[in-house]
C-alpha positions, 0 to 999 in steps of 0.5 A: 500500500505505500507502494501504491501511494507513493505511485499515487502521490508521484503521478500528480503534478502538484507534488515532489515526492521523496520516499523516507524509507524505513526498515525497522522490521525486515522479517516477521519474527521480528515484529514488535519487538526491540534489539539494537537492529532498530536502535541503528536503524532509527539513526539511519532514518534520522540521517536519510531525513536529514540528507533529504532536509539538507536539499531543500524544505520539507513542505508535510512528511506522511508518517506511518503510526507505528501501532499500540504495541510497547516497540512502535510507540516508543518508535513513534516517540523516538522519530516524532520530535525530530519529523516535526522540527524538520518538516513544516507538517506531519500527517499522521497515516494509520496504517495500524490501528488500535491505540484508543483501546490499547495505550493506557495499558502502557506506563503513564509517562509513554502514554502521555508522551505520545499523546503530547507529540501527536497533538503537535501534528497538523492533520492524520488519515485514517482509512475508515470512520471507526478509525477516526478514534485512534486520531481522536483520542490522541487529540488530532482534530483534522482527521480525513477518511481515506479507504485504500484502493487496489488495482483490480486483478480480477481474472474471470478466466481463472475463477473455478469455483463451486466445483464438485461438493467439496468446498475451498474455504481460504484465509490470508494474512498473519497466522496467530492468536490474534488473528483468530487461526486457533479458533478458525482450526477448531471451528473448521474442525467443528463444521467438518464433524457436521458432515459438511465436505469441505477444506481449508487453505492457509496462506501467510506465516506465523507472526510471534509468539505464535508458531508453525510447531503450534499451529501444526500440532493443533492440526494433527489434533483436530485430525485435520491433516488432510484437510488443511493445507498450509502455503506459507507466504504467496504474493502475485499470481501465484496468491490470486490463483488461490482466490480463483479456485476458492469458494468462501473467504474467512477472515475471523481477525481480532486483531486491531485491524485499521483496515482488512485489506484482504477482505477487499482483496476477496471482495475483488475476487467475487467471493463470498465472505464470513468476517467477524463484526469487528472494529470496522470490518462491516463499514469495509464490508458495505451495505450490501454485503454478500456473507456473513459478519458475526459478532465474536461473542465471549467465544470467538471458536463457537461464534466462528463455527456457528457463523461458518455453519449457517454459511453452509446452510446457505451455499446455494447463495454463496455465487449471488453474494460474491456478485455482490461484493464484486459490485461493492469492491468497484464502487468503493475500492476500485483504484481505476476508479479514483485515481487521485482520492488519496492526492486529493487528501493530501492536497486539502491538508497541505 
């Protein structure tokens, strides 16, 4: 998606984009957590800023929140003081969300020292109206909504599904507690012993301290070994040949999601969704939502099982409600068709 932008922002006249890369996290083991790796790299970012200040003024810097977890907060508190003084405006991109919710689990002094840097900001972008909370809590006034959009890979040639009686249920993203993978095995399990024929397919690695050990053990468990089917990491072709062949999307995240990407991705592919109602999961999802969006309840395995069950009971929809999300992926999602949405928000607040 900063790829995207960056292409996006570049291809407008108004604008002299330069790229201020960060390379914090090079791998997803090390995700959120600290080592002298990082201490360097937070001088390397200062020293590429301040060759980029040396050639000329900083008119706004768009800046990535690192997200509520203790490492990219003080992250976060380690770049702001040194971005606000170098550029005439910082706007705030939450790519990652949940600091409304998260922030006073962290010790007093962290907390208000974030909220104090990101009151100096001018303006942040936030990719739904529910996210407009992060923003709001930490005191930002001028917030803009702006969804992502994707470039449409949409192949219809490809697309075989709802062949023969067994169906292929699909999930992408991290594998870990929070995204919900140990409650998606269990409910899976639980559908299978209602009799419904059906698979499962994994796409993307496990994100700490969750690991493959974990997730395969639980697997052999459940006595799902020839049902499930783990990928690893795909990107390009190669993962949208994967949402060609699949029948249902499942996305039972409960992790503080800015914005579930890849359930547009699935919206793209015209396949029917069952997502759980959670932070704004059913605003990305639309009006006219094709699938099922279950609120996880005190259970999410029994809330995920029962909402995967009346998806089954249902299966004789499943090609009307992929039609559906297709209709909403091209009027809200779709990049051919706002070319310049995420450029014009950043012109009004520039």
């Amino acid at each position: 998606m900063i790829a995207r932008i960056l292409h996006e922002l570049g291809s407008q006249s108004a604008f002299e984009v330069v790229h201020l890369p960060f390379y914090f996290t090079r791998n997803v083991r090390r995700t959120r957590r600290a080592g002298l790796d990082k201490i360097l790299e937070l001088f390397a970012v200062l020293w590429r800023l301040a060759r980029i200040r040396a050639s000329g003024v900083i008119d706004a810097l768009l800046y990535p929140v690192g997200g509520p977890q203790l490492v990219p907060l003080v992250r976060d508190v380690c770049l702001l003081p040194w971005l606000l003084l170098a550029t005439r405006k910082v706007i705030l991109h939450f790519h990652a969300g949940g600091i409304a919710e998260a922030i006073d689990h962290h010790p007093f002094f962290l907390r208000n020292i974030v909220r104090f840097l990101c009151r100096k900001t001018d303006a942040a972008i936030v990719m739904t109206e529910f996210g407009k909370r992060d923003a709001a809590y930490l005191g930002i006034d001028n917030v803009k909504v702006v969804p992502h959009t994707l470039e449409d890979t949409y192949e219809p040639n490809i697309v075989r599904r709802n062949i023969g009686p067994r169906a292929k249920i699909l999930y992408v993203g991290h594998l870990a507690h929070e995204k919900g993978t140990p409650a998606l095995l269990e409910a899976f399990a639980s559908l299978r012993r209602t009799g419904a024929d059906c698979s499962l397919e994994l796409i993307g690695e496990c994100l700490p301290p969750y690991s493959e050990d974990e997730m395969k053990a639980s697997i052999r468990r459940l006595d799902l070994t020839n049902a499930v089917e783990l990928t690893g990491v795909l990107s390009g072709q190669e993962k949208w040949n994967r949402f060609a062949r699949a029948d249902l999307f499942v996305f039972p995240s409960l992790a503080p999601e800015s914005f579930g990407l890849v359930t547009v991705e699935a919206m793209m592919w015209a396949l029917p969704v069952v997502a759980c109602d959670w932070r704004g999961n059913r605003e990305i999802l639309g009006e006219s939502f094709g699938g099922i969006c279950f609120l996880p309840g005190d259970n999410l395995t029994e809330s995920l099982a029962n909402a995967l069950r009346e998806a089954f009971s249902q299966r004789g929809k499943w090609e009307e409600w992929g039609t559906r999300n297709r209709q909403t992926f091209e009027s809200k999602y779709k990049a051919e068709c706002f070319p310049a949405r995420f450029a014009d928000a950043i012109d009004s607040l520039v």
